[in-house]
PALUM-425356 format. One record per atom (N, C-alpha, C, O): atom name; x, y, z; residue in three letters. Coordinates in pm, 1 decimal, always signed. Layout:
REM PALUM-425356
+----+----------+----------+----------+-----+
! at !       px !       py !       pz !  aa !
+----+----------+----------+----------+-----+
! CA !        X !        Y !        Z ! ALA !
...
+----+----------+----------+----------+-----+
//
This chain:
REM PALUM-425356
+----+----------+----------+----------+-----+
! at !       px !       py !       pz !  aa !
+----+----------+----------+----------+-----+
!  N !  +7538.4 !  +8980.8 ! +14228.3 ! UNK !
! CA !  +7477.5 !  +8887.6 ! +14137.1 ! UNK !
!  C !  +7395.5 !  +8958.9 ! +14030.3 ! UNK !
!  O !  +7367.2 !  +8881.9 ! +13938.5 ! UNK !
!  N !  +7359.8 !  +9053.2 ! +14018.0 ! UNK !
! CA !  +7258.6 !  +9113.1 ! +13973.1 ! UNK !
!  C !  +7353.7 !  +9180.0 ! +13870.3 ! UNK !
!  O !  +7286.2 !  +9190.2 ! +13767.9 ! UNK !
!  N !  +7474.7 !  +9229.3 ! +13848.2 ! UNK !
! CA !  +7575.2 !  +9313.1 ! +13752.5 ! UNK !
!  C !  +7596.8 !  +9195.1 ! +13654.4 ! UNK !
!  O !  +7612.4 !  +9224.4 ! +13535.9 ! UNK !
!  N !  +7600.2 !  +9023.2 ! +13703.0 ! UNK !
! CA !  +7656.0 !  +8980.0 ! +13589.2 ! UNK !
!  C !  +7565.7 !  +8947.1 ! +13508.4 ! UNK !
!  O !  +7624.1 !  +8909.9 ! +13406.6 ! UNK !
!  N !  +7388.1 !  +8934.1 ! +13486.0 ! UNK !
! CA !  +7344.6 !  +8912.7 ! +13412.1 ! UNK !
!  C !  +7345.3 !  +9046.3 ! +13316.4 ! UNK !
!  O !  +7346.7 !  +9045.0 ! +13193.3 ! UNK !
!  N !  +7344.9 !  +9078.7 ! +13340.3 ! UNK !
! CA !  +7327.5 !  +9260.7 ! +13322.6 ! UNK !
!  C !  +7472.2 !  +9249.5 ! +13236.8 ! UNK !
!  O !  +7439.1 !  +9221.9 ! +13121.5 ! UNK !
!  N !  +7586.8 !  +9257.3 ! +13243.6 ! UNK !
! CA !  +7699.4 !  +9238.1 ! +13165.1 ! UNK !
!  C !  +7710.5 !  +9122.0 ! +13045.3 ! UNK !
!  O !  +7787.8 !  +9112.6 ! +12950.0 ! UNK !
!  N !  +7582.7 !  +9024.0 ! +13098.1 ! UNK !
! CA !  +7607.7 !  +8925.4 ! +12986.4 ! UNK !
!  C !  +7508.2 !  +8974.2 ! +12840.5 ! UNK !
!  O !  +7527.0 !  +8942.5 ! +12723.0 ! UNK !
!  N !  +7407.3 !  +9055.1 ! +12895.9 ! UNK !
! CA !  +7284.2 !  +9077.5 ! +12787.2 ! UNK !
!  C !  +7383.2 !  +9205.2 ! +12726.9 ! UNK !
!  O !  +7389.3 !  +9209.2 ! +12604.0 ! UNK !
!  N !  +7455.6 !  +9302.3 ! +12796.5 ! UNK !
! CA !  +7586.0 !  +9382.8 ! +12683.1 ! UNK !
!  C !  +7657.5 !  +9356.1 ! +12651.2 ! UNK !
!  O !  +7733.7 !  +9442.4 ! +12607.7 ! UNK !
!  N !  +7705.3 !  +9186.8 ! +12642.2 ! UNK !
! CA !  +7807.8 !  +9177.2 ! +12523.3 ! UNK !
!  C !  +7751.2 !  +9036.9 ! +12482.5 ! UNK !
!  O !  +7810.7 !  +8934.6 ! +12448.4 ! UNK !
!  N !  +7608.9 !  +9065.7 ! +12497.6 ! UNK !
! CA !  +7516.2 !  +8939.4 ! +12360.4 ! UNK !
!  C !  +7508.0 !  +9044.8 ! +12260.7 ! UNK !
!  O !  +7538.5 !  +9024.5 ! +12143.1 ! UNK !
!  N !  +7454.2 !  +9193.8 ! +12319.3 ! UNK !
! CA !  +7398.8 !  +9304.3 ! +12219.4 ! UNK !
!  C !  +7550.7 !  +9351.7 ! +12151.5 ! UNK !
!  O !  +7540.4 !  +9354.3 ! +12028.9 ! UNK !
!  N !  +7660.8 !  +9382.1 ! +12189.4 ! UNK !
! CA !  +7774.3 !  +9411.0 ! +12126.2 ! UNK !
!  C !  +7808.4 !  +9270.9 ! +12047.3 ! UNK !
!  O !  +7872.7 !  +9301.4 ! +11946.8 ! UNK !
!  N !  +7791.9 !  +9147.0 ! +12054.1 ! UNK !
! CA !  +7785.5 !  +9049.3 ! +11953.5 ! UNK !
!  C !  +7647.6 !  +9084.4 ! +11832.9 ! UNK !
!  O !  +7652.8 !  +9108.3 ! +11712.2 ! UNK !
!  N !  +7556.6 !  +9076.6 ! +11906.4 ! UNK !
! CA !  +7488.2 !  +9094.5 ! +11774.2 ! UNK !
!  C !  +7533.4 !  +9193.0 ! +11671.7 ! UNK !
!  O !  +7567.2 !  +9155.7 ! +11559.3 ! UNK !
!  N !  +7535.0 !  +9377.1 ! +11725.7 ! UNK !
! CA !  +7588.5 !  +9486.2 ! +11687.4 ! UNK !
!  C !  +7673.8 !  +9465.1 ! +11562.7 ! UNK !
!  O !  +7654.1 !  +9507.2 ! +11448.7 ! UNK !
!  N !  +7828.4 !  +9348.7 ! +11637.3 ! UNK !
! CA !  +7924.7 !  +9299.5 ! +11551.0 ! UNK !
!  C !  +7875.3 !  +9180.1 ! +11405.7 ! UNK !
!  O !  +7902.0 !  +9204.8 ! +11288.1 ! UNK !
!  N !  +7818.3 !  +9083.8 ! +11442.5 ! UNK !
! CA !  +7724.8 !  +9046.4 ! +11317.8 ! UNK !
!  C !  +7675.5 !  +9121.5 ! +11254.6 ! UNK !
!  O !  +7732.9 !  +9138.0 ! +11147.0 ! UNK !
!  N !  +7546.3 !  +9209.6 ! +11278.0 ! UNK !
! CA !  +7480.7 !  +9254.0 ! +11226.3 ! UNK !
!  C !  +7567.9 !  +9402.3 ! +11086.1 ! UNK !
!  O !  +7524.4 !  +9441.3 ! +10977.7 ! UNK !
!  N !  +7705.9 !  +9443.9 ! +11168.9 ! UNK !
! CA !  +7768.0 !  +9530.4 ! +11103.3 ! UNK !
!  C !  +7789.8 !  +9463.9 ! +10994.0 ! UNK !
!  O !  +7765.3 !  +9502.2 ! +10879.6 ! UNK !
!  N !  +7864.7 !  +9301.1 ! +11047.5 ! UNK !
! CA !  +7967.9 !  +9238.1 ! +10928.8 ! UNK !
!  C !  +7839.7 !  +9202.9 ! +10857.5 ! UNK !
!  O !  +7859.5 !  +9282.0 ! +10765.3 ! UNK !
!  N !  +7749.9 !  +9160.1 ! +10833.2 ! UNK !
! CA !  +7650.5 !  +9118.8 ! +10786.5 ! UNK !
!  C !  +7640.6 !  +9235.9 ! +10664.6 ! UNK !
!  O !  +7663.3 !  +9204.3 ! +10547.8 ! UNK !
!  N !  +7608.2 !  +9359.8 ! +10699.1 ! UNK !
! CA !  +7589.7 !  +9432.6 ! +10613.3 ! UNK !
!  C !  +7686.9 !  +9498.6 ! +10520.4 ! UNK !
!  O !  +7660.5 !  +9538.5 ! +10407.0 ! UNK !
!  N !  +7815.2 !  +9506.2 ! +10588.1 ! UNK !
! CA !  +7937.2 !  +9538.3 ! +10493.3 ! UNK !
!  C !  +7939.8 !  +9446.2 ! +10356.7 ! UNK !
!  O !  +7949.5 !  +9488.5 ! +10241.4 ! UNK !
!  N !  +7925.2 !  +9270.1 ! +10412.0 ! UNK !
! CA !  +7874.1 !  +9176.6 ! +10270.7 ! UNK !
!  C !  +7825.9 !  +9185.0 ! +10207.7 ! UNK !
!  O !  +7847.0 !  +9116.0 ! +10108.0 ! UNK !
!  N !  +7711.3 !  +9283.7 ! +10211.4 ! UNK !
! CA !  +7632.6 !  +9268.0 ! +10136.0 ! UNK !
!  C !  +7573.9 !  +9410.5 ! +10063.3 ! UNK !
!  O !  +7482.3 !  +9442.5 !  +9987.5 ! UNK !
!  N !  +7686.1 !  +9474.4 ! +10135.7 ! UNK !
! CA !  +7692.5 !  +9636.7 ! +10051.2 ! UNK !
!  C !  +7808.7 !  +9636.8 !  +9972.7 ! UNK !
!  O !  +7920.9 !  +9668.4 ! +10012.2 ! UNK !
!  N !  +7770.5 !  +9591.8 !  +9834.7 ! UNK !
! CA !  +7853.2 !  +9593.9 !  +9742.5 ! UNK !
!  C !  +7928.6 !  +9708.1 !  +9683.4 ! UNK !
!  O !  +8043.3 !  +9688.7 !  +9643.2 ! UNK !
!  N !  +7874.8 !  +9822.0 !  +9675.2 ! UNK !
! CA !  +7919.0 !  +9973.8 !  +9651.3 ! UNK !
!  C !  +8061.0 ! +10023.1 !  +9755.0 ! UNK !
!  O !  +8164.7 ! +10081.2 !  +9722.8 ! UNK !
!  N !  +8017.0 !  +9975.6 !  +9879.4 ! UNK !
! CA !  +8118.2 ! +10023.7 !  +9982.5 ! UNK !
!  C !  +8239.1 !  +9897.6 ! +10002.3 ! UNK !
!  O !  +8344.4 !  +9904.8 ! +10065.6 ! UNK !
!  N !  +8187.8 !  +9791.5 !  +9931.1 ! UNK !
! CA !  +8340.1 !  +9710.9 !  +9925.0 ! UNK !
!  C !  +8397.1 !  +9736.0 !  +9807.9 ! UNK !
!  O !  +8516.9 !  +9709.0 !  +9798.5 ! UNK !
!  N !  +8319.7 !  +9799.1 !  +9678.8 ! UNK !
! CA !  +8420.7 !  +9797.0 !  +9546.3 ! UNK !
!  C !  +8503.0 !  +9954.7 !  +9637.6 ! UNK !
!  O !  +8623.2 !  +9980.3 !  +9645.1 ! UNK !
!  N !  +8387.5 ! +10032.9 !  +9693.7 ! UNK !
! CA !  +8530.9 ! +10177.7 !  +9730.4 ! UNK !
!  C !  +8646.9 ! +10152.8 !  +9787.7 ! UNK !
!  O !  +8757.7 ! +10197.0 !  +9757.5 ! UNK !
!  N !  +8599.6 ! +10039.1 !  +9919.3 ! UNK !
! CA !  +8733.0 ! +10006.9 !  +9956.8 ! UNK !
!  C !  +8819.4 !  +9926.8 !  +9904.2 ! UNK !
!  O !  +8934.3 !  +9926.8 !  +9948.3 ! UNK !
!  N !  +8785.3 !  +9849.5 !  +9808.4 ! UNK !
! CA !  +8874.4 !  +9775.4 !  +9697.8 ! UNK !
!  C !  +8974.5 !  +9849.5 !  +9606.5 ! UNK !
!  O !  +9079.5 !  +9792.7 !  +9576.4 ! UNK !
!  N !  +8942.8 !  +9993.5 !  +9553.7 ! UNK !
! CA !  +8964.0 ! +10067.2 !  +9468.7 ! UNK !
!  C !  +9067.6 ! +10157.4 !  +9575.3 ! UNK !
!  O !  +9141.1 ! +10240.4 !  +9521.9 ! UNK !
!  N !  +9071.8 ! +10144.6 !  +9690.7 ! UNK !
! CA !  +9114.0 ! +10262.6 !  +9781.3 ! UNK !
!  C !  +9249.2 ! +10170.6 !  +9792.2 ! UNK !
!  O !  +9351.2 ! +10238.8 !  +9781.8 ! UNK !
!  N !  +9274.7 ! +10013.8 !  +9813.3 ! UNK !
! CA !  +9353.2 !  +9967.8 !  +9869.6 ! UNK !
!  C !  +9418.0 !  +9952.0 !  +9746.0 ! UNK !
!  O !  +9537.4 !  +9943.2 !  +9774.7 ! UNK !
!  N !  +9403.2 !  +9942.4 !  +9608.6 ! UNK !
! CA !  +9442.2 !  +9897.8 !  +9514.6 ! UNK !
!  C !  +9538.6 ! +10051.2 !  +9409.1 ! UNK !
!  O !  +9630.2 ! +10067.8 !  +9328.6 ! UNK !
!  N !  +9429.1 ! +10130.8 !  +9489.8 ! UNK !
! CA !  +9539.8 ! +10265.4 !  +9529.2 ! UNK !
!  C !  +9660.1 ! +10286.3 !  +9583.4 ! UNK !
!  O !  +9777.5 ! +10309.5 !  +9554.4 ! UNK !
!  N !  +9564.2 ! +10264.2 !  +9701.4 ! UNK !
! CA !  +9721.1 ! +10265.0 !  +9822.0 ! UNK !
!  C !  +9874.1 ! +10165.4 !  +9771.0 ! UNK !
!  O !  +9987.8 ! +10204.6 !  +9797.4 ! UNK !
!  N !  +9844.9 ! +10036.5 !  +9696.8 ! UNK !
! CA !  +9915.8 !  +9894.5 !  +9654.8 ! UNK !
!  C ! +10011.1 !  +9958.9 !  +9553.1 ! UNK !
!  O ! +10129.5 !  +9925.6 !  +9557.5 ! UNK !
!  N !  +9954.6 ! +10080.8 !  +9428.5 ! UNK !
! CA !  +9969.1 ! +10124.0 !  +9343.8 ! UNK !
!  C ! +10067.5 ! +10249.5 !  +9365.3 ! UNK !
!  O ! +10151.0 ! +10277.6 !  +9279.2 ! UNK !
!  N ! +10054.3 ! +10322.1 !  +9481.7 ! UNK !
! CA ! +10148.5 ! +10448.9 !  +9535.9 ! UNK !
!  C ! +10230.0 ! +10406.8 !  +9609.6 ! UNK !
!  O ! +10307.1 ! +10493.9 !  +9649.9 ! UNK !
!  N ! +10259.7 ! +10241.0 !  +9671.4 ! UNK !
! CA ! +10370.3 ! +10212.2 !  +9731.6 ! UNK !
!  C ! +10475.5 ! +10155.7 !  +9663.6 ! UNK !
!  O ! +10595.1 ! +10165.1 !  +9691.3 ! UNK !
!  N ! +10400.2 ! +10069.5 !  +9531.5 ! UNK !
! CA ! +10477.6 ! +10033.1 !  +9427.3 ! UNK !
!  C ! +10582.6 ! +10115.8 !  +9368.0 ! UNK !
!  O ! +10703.9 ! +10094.9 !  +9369.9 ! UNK !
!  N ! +10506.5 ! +10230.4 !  +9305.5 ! UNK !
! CA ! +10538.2 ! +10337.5 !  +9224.5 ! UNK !
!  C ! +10705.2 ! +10404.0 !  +9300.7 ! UNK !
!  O ! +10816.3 ! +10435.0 !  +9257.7 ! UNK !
!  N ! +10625.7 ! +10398.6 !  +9450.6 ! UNK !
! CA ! +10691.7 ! +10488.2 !  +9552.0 ! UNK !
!  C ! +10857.1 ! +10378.6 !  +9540.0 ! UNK !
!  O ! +10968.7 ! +10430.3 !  +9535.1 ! UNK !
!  N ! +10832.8 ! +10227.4 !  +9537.6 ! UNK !
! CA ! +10952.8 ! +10168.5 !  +9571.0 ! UNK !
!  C ! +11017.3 ! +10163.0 !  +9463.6 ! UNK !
!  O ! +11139.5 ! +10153.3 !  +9451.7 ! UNK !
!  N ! +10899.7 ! +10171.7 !  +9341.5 ! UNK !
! CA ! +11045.1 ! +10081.0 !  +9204.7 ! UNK !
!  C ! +10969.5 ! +10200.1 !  +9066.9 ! UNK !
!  O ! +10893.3 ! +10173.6 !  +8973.9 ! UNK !
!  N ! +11017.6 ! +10300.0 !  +9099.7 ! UNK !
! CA ! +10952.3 ! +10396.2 !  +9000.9 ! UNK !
!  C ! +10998.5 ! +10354.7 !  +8858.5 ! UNK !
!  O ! +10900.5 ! +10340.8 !  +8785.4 ! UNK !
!  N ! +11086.6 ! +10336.6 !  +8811.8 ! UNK !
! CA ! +11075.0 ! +10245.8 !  +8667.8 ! UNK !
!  C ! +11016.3 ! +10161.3 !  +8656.3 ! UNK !
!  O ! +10955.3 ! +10189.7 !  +8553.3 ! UNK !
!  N ! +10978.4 ! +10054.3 !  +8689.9 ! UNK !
! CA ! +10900.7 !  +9932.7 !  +8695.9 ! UNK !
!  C ! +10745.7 ! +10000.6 !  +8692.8 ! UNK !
!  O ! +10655.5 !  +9952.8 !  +8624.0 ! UNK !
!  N ! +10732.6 ! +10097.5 !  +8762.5 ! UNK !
! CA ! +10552.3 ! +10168.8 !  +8758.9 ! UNK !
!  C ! +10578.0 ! +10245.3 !  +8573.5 ! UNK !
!  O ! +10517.9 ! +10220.7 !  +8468.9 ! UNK !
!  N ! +10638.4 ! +10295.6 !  +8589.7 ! UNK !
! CA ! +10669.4 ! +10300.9 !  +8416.7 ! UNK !
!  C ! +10650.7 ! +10258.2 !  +8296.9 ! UNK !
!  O ! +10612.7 ! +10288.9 !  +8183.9 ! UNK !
!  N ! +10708.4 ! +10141.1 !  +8390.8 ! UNK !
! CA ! +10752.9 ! +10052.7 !  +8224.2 ! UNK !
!  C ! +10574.4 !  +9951.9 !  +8208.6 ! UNK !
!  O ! +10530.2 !  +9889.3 !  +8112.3 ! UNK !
!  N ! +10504.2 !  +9979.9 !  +8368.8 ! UNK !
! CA ! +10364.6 !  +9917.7 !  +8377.5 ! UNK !
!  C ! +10312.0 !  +9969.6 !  +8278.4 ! UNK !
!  O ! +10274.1 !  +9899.0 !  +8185.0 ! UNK !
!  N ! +10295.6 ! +10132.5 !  +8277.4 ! UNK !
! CA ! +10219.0 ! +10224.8 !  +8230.4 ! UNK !
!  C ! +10225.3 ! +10222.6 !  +8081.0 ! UNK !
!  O ! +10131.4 ! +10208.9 !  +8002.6 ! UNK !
!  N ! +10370.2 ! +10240.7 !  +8051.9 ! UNK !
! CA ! +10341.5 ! +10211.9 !  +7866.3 ! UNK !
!  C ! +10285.6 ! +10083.6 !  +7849.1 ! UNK !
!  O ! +10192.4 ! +10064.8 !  +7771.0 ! UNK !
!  N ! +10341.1 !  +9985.6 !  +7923.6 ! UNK !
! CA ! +10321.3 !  +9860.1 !  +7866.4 ! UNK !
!  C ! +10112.4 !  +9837.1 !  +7849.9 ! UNK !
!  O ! +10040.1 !  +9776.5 !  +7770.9 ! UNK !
!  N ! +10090.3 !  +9916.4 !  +7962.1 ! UNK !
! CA !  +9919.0 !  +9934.9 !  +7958.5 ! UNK !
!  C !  +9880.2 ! +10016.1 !  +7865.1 ! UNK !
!  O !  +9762.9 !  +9986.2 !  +7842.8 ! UNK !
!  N !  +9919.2 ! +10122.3 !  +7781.7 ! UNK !
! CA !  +9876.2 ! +10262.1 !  +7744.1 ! UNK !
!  C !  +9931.2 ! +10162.3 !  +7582.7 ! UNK !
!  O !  +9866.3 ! +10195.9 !  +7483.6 ! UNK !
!  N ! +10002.9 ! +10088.6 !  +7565.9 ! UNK !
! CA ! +10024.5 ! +10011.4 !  +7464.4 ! UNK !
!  C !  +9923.5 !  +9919.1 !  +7397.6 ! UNK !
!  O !  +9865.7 !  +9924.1 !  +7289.0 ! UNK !
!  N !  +9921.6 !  +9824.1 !  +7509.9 ! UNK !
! CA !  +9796.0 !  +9731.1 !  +7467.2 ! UNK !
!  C !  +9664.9 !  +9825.5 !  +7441.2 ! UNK !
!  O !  +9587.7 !  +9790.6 !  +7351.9 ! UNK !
!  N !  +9645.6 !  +9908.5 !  +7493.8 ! UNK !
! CA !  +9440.9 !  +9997.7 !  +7484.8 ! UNK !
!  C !  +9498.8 ! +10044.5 !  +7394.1 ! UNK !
!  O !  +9417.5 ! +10044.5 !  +7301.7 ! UNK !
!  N !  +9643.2 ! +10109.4 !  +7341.1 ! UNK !
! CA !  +9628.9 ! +10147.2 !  +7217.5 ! UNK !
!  C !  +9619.5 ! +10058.2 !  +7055.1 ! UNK !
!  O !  +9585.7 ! +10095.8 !  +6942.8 ! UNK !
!  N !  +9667.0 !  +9926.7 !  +7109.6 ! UNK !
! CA !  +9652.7 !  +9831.4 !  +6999.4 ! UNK !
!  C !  +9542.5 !  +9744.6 !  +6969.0 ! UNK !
!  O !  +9524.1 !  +9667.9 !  +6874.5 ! UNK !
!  N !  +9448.1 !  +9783.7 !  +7105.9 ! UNK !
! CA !  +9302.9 !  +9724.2 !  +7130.0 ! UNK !
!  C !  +9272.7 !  +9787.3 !  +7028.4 ! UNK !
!  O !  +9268.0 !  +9724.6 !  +6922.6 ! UNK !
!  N !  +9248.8 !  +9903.5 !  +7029.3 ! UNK !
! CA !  +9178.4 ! +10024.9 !  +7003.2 ! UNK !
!  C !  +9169.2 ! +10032.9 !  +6857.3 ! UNK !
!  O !  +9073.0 ! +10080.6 !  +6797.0 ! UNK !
!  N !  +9304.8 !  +9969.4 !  +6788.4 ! UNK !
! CA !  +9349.7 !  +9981.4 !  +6665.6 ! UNK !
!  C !  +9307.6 !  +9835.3 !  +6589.5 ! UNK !
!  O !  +9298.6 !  +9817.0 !  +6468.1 ! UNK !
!  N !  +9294.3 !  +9777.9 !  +6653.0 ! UNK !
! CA !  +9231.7 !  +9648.9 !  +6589.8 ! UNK !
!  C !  +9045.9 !  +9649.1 !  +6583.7 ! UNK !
!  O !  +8965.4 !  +9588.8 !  +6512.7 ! UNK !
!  N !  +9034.7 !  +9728.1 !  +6672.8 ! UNK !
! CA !  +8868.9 !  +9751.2 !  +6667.8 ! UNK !
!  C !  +8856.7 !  +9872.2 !  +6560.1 ! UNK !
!  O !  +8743.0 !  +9864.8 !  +6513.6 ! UNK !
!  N !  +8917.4 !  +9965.6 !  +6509.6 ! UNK !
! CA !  +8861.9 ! +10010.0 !  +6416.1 ! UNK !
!  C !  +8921.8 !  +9989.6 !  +6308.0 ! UNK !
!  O !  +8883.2 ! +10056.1 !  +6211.8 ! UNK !
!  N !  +9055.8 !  +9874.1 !  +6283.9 ! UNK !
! CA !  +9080.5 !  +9848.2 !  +6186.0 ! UNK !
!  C !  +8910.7 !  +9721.3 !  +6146.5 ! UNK !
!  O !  +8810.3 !  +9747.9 !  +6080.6 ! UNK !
!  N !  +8931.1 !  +9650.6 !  +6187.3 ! UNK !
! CA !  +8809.8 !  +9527.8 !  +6166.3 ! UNK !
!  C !  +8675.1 !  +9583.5 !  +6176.1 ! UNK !
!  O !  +8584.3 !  +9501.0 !  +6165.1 ! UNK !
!  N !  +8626.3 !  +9765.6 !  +6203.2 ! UNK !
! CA !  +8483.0 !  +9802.6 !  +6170.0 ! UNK !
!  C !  +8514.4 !  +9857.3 !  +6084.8 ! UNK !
!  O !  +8426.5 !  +9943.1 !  +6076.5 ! UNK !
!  N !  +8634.1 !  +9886.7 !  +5945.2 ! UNK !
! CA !  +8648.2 !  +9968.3 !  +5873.3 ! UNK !
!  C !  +8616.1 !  +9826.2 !  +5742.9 ! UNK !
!  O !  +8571.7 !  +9860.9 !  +5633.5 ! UNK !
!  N !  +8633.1 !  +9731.0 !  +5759.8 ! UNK !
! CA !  +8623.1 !  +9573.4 !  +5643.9 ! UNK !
!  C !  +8506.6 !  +9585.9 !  +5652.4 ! UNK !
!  O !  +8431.6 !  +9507.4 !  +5594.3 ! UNK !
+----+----------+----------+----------+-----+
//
């Protein structure tokens, strides 16, 4: 009788432990944008990895627009 209270107060404290982790992962914003940036990586090297033209045709199509951004902002600070 005496082991099961004893087993119940270590997995109240391994519940809290588990809150208290998830609790703080929420609210550590720095360490969810890394892992945001890590998976959006990973999303980005499997893509690439399956349809390597298509990661391509991403890349100009991106390196296009910042270049026509780019060109409209110093055409319109040059007026």
């Amino acid at each position: 009788m005496t082991t099961e209270p004893l087993s119940e107060v270590q997995k109240a404290r391994a519940d809290l432990t588990a809150a208290l982790d998830a609790i703080e992962y929420k609210l550590n914003l720095p360490k969810q944008a890394a892992h945001a940036v890590k998976r959006a990586g990973a999303r980005a090297r499997a893509f690439r990895k399956a349809n390597p033209a298509a990661a391509l045709g991403v890349v100009v199509v991106a390196a296009a627009l910042v270049g026509g951004a780019v060109w409209l902002v110093l055409r319109a600070a040059r007026k």
